[in-house]
C-alpha positions in Angstrom: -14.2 47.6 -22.1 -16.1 44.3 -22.3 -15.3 42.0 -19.4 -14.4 38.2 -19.9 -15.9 36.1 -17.1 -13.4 34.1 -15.2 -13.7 30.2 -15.7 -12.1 27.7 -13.6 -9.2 26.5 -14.5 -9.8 22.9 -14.9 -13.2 23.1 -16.5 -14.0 20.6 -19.2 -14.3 21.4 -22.5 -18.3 23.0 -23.3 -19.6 20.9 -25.7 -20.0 22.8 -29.0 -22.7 22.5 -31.4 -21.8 21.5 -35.2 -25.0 22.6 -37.5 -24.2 19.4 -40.3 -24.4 17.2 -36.8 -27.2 15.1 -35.5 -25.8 16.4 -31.8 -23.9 18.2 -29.8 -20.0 17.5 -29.7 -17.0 17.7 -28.0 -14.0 19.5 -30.0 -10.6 19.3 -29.0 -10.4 15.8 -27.1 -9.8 12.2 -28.5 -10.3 9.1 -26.4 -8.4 5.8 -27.5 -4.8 7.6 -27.4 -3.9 4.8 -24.6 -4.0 1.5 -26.3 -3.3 3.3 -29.1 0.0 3.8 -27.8 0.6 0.4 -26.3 0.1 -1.5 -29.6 2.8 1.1 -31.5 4.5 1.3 -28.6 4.7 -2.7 -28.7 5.6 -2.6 -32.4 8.3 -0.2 -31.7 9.5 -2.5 -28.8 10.3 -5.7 -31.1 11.6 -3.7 -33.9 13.7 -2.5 -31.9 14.8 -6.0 -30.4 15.3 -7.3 -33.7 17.4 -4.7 -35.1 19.5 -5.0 -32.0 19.7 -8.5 -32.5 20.4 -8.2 -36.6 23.1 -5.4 -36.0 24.8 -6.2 -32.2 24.2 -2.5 -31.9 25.2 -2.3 -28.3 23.7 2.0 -28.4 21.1 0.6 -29.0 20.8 -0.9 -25.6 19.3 2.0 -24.1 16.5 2.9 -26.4 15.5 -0.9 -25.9 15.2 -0.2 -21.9 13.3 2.9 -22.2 10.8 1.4 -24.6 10.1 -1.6 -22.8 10.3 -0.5 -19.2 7.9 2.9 -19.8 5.2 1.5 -22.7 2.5 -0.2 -20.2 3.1 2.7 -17.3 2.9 5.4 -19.9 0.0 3.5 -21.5 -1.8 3.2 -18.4 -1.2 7.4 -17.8 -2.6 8.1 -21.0 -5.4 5.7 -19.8 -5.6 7.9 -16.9 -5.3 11.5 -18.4 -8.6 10.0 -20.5 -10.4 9.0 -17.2 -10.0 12.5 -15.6 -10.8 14.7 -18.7 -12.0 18.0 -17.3 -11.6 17.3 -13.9 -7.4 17.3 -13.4 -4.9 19.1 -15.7 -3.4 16.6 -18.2 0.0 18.7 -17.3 -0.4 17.9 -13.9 -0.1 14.2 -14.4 2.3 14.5 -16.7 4.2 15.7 -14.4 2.9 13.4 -11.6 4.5 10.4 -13.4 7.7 12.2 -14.2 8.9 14.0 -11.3 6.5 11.8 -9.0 9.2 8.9 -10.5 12.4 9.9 -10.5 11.7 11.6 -6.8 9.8 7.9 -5.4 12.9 5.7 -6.7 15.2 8.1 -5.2 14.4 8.7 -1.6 13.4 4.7 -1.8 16.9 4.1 -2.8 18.3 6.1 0.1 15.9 4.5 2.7 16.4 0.9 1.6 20.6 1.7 1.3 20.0 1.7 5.6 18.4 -2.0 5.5 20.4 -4.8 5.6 19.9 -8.3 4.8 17.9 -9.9 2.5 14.5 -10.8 3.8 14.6 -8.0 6.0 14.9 -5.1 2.9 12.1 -7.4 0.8 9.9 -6.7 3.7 11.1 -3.4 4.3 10.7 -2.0 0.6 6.6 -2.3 0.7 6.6 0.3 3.5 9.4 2.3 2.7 8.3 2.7 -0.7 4.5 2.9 -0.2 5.5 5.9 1.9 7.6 7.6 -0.6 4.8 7.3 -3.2 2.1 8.6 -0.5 4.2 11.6 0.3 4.0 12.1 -3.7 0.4 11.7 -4.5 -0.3 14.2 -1.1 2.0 16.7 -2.9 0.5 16.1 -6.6 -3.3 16.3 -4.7 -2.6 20.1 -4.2 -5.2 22.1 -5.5 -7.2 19.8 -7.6 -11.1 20.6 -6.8 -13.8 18.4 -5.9 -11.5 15.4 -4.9 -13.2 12.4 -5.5 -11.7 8.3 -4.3 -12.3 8.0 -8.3 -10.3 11.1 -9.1 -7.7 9.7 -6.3 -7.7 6.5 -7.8 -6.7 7.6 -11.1 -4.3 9.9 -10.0 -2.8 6.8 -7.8 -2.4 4.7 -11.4 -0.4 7.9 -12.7 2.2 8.2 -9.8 2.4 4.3 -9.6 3.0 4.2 -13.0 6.0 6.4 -12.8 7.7 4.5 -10.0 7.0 1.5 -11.6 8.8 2.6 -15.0 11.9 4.2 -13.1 12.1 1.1 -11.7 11.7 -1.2 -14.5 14.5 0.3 -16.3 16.7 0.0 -13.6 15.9 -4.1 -13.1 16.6 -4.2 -17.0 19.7 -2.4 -16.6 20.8 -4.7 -13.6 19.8 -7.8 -15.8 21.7 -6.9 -18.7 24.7 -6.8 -17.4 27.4 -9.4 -17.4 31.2 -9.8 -17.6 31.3 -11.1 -20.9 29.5 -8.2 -22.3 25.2 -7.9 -22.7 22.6 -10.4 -21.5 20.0 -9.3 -24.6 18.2 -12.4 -23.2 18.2 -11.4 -19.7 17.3 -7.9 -20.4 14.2 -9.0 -22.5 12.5 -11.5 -20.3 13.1 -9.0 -17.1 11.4 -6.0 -19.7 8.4 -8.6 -20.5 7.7 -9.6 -17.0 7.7 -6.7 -15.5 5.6 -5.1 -18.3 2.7 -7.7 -17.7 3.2 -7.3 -13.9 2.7 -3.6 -13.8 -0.8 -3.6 -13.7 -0.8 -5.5 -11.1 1.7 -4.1 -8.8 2.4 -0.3 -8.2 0.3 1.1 -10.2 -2.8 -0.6 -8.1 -1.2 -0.5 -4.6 -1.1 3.5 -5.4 -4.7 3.4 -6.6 -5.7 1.8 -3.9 -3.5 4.5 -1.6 -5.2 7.3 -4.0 -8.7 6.6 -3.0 -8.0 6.4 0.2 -6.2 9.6 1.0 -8.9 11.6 -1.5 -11.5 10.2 0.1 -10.1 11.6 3.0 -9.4 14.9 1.8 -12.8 14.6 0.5 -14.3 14.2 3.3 -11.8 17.3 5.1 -13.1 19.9 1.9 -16.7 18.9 2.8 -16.7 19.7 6.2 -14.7 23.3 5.4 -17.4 23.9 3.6 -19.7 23.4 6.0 -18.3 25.5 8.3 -17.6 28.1 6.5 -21.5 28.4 5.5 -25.0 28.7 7.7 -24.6 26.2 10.6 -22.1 24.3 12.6 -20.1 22.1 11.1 -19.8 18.7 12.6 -16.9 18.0 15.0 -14.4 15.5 14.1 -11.1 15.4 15.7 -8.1 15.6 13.3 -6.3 12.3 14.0 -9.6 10.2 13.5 -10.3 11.5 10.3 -6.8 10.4 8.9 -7.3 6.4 10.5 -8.6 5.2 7.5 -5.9 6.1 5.0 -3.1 4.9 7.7 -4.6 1.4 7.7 -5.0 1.7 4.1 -1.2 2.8 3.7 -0.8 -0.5 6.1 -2.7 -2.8 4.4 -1.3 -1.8 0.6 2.4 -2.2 2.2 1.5 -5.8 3.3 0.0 -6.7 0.4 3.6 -5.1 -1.3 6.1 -7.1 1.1 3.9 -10.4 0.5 4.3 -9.7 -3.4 7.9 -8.9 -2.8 8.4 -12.6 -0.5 6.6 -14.2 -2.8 9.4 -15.7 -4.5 11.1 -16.7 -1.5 8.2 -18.2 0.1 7.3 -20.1 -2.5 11.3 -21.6 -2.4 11.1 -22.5 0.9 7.8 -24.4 0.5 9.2 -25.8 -2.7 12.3 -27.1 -0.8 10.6 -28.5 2.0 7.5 -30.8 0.0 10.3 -32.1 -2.5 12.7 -32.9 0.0 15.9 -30.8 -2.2 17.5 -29.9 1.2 17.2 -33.4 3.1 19.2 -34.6 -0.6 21.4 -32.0 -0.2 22.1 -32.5 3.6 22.5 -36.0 3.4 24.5 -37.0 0.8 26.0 -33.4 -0.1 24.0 -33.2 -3.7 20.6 -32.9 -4.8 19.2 -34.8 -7.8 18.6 -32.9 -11.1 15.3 -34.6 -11.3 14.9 -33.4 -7.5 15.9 -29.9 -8.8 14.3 -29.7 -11.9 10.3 -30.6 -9.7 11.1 -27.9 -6.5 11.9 -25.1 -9.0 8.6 -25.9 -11.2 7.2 -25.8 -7.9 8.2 -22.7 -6.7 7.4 -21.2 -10.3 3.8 -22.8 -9.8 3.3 -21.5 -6.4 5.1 -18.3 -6.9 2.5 -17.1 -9.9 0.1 -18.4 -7.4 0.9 -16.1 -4.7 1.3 -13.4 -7.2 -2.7 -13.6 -8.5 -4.0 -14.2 -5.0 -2.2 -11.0 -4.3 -4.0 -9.3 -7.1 -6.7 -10.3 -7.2 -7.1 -8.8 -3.2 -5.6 -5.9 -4.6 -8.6 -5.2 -7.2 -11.3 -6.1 -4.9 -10.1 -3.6 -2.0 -9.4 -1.1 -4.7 -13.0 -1.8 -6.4 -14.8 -2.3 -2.8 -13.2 0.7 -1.3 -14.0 3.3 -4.2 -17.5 2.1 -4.8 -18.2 2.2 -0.8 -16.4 6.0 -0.5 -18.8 7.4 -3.4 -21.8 5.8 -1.6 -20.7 7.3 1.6 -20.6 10.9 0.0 -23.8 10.6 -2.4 -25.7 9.8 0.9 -24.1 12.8 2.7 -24.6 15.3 -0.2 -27.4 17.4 0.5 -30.5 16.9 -1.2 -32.3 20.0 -2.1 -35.7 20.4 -0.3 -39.1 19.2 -1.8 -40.8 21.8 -3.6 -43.7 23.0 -1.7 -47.1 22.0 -2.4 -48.8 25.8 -2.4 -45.8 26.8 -5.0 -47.0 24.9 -7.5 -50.0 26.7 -9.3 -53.5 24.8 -10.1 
């Protein structure tokens, strides 16, 4: 009986030689599937808004919420599944968004229903929903090999992604509806913000979280390894070794709460230069002209706040990944110089 060797289970593909090629290839893999999907998943979006427009068709309502709310997310996995070919199983990540979703805007439902007041649950939801989507990228890490802040990274965009289209729909549902019946209007502009904000908000806080905690674990796998082979390993104790990924979990959950203020903040400072409260405290009314400058204002000031936030988002999340991979290609072992009387004359 002929034996078949035993491969991993998330090996890539072995490139497979085609005798009309110039080359070797790659069979059973396509790259582009991701924007691929966002521009039909676009055109699908506005014919569905028109027809829904055309025919009053309130059934098709829902169709129009999933579409919008899960087309850049679900772009962005695809984008992902791409990224780590070979490395983690597409399955896995699948499953990551899905499950890692529904389960991140549950429990964050249940621990923001125990906050009360305004200001204090908009603060509140960066850390109580950073943690939920932690808790899910530790449980979706489980045995994926050679864990990488990359690899972490990318698996950060999946889970972020799935959070971020659960919660989507539910902002579009929330939007839509109104006594008189459905806000189409409403619904739409809440789908198309939050589409182009995406990007920009979970999915890269849990990027940023990814890298972290796989750089961590990375770190963890290579010192088991070490001990487990010629030698001592190095001694590190426990709780020091997980510092960097709690001010990481910190940092992400600020920069969350001062995305989720920014609105807020951007009122107040609004209010204050134009002078709409003094109006409205001294003679009881504020002028439309008044009005009509603090709310460009706070629009202004608001997308401010909202680009300063990302842009500190993408330089932590590109600083940090680059300066983790450094660390471990300067603490992989090099293999020793061939020796001089080994080498014939």
């Amino acid at each position: 009986m002929t034996l078949i060797p035993e491969y991993p289970k998330y090996a890539p593909r072995v490139p497979v030689t085609d005798p009309t090629a110039t080359g070797p290839t790659t069979t059973g893999f396509r790259r582009g599937y991701w924007w691929k999907a966002l521009l039909g998943g676009l055109g699908l979006w506005v014919l569905t808004v028109i027809v829904t427009i055309l025919t009053r068709n309130a059934n098709l309502v829902p169709t129009l919420i999933l579409v919008g709310s899960f087309l850049v997310p679900f772009s962005a996995s695809l984008l992902a599944i791409e990224k780590t070919r070979g490395r983690i199983n597409p399955t896995r990540l699948l499953m990551a968004f899905f499950v890692g979703g529904i389960f991140g805007v549950l429990a964050a439902s249940i621990f923001e229903a125990k906050v009360s007041g305004t200001l204090t649950s908009l603060l509140a939801a960066g850390f109580i929903e950073e943690a939920v989507k932690l808790t899910v990228l530790a449980c979706a890490a489980r045995h994926i090999v050679r864990r990488t802040p990359g690899l972490g990274a990318w698996l950060g965009v999946v889970v972020g992604a799935g959070f971020a289209a659960f919660e989507s729909a539910g902002y579009a549902l929330n939007s839509s509806l109104d006594g008189g019946g459905i806000d189409l209007l409403a619904l739409l502009e809440t789908e198309a913000l939050r589409g182009l904000l995406a990007p920009a908000g979970h999915i890269l806080w849990t990027a940023i979280v990814g890298a972290a905690l796989f750089a961590v674990l990375g770190r963890l796998d290579a010192r088991r390894a070490a001990a487990a082979g010629p030698g001592r390993a190095p001694s590190t104790a426990p709780i020091a070794a997980w510092i960097p990924l709690a001010l990481t979990y910190l940092g992400v959950a600020v920069l969350h709460a001062a995305w989720d203020l920014a609105g807020n903040i951007a009122g107040y400072i609004a209010v204050a230069v134009t002078g709409a409260g003094r109006y409205q405290a001294t003679y009881g009314f504020t002028p439309e002209a008044v009005v009509a400058e603090a709310q460009n204002l706070a629009n202004g000031l608001y997308l401010a706040g909202v680009i300063v936030v990302t842009v500190l988002g993408v330089v932590w999340l590109t600083a940090s990944v680059l300066q983790y991979e450094a660390t471990q290609s300067r603490n992989r072992p090099r293999p020793a110089p061939m020796s001089s009387a080994l080498i014939p004359e």
